[in-house]
ZADO-1210 file (C-alpha; in nm, 4 decimals, padded with zeros to 6 digits):
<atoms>
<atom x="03.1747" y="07.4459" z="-04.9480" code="UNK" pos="1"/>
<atom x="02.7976" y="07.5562" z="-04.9403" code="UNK" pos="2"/>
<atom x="02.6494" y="07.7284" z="-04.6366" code="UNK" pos="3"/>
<atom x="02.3234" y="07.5335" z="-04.5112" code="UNK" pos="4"/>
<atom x="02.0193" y="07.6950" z="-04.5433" code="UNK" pos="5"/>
<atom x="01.7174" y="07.6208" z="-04.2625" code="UNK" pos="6"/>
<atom x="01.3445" y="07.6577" z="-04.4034" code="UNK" pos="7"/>
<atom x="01.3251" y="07.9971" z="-04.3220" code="UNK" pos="8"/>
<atom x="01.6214" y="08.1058" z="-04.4715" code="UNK" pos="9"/>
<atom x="01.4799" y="07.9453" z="-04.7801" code="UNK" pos="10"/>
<atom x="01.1669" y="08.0862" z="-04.7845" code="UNK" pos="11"/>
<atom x="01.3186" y="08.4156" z="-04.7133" code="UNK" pos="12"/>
<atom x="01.5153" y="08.3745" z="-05.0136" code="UNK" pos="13"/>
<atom x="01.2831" y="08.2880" z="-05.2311" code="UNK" pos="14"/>
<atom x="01.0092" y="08.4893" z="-05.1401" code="UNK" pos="15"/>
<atom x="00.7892" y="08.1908" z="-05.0576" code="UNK" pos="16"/>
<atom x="00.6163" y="08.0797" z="-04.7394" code="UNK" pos="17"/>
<atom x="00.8025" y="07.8046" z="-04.5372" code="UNK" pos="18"/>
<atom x="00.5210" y="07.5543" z="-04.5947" code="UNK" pos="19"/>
<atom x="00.5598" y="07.5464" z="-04.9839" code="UNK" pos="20"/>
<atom x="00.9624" y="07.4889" z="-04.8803" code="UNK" pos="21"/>
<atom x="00.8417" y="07.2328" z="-04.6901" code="UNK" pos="22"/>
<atom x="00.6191" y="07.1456" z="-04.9674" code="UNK" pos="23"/>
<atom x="00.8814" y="07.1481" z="-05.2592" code="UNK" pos="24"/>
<atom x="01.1544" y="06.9009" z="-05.0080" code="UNK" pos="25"/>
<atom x="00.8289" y="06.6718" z="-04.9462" code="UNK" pos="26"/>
<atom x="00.8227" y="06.6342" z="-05.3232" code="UNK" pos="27"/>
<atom x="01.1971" y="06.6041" z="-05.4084" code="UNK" pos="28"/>
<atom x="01.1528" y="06.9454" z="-05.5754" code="UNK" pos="29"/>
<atom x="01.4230" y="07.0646" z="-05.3694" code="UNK" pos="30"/>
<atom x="01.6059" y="06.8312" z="-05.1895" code="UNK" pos="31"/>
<atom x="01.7842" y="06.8727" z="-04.8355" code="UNK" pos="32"/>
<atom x="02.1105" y="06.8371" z="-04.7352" code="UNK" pos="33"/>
<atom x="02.0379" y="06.6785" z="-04.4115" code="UNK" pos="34"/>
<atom x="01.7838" y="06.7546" z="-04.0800" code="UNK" pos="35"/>
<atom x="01.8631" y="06.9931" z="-03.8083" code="UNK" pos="36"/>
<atom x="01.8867" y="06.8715" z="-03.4441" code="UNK" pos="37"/>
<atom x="01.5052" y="06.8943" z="-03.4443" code="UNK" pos="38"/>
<atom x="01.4644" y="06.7163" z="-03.7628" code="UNK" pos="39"/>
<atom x="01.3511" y="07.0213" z="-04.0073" code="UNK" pos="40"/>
<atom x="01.4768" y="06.9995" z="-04.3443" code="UNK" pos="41"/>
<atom x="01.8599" y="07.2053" z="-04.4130" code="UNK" pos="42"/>
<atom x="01.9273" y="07.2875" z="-04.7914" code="UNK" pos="43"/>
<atom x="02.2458" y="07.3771" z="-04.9584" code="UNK" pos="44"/>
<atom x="02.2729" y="07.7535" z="-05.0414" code="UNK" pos="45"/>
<atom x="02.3739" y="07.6086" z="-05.3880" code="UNK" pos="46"/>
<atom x="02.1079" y="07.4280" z="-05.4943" code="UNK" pos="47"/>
<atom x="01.8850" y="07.6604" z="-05.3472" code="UNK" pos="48"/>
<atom x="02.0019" y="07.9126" z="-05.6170" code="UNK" pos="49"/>
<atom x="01.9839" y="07.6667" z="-05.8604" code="UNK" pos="50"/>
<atom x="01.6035" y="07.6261" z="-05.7760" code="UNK" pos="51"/>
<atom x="01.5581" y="07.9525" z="-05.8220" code="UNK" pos="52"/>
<atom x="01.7428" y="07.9747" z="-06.1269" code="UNK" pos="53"/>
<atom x="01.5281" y="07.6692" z="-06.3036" code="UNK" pos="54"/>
<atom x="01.1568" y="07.8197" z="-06.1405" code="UNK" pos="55"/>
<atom x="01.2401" y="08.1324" z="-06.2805" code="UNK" pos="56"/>
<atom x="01.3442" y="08.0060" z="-06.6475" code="UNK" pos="57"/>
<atom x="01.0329" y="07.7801" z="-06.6263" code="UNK" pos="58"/>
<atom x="00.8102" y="08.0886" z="-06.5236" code="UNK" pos="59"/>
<atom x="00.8490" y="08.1583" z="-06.1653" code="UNK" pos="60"/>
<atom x="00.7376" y="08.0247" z="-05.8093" code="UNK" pos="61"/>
</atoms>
């Protein structure tokens, strides 16, 4: 099973800020798992690093 990522730990990983995280869940870009106990967005580890994967074939962040 994946671990869950928050927004930060996204951001972190992708070298982003957390409002274009925010950004890419508000347009399905990236699509979370679930909410938190405060209601933030939590992402799969997994298809985090497939985002990454695809944004960098198609040219990057």
């Amino acid at each position: 099973m994946s671990q869950m990522m928050s927004v930060a730990d996204v951001a972190a990983f992708l070298n982003v800020s957390e409002v274009r995280v925010e950004r890419l869940a508000r347009e399905k870009l990236l699509v979370p798992v679930e909410e938190d106990s405060e209601g933030h967005p939590v992402f799969s580890e997994d298809d985090v690093k497939r985002y990454k994967t695809l944004a960098d074939r198609l040219g990057g962040l």
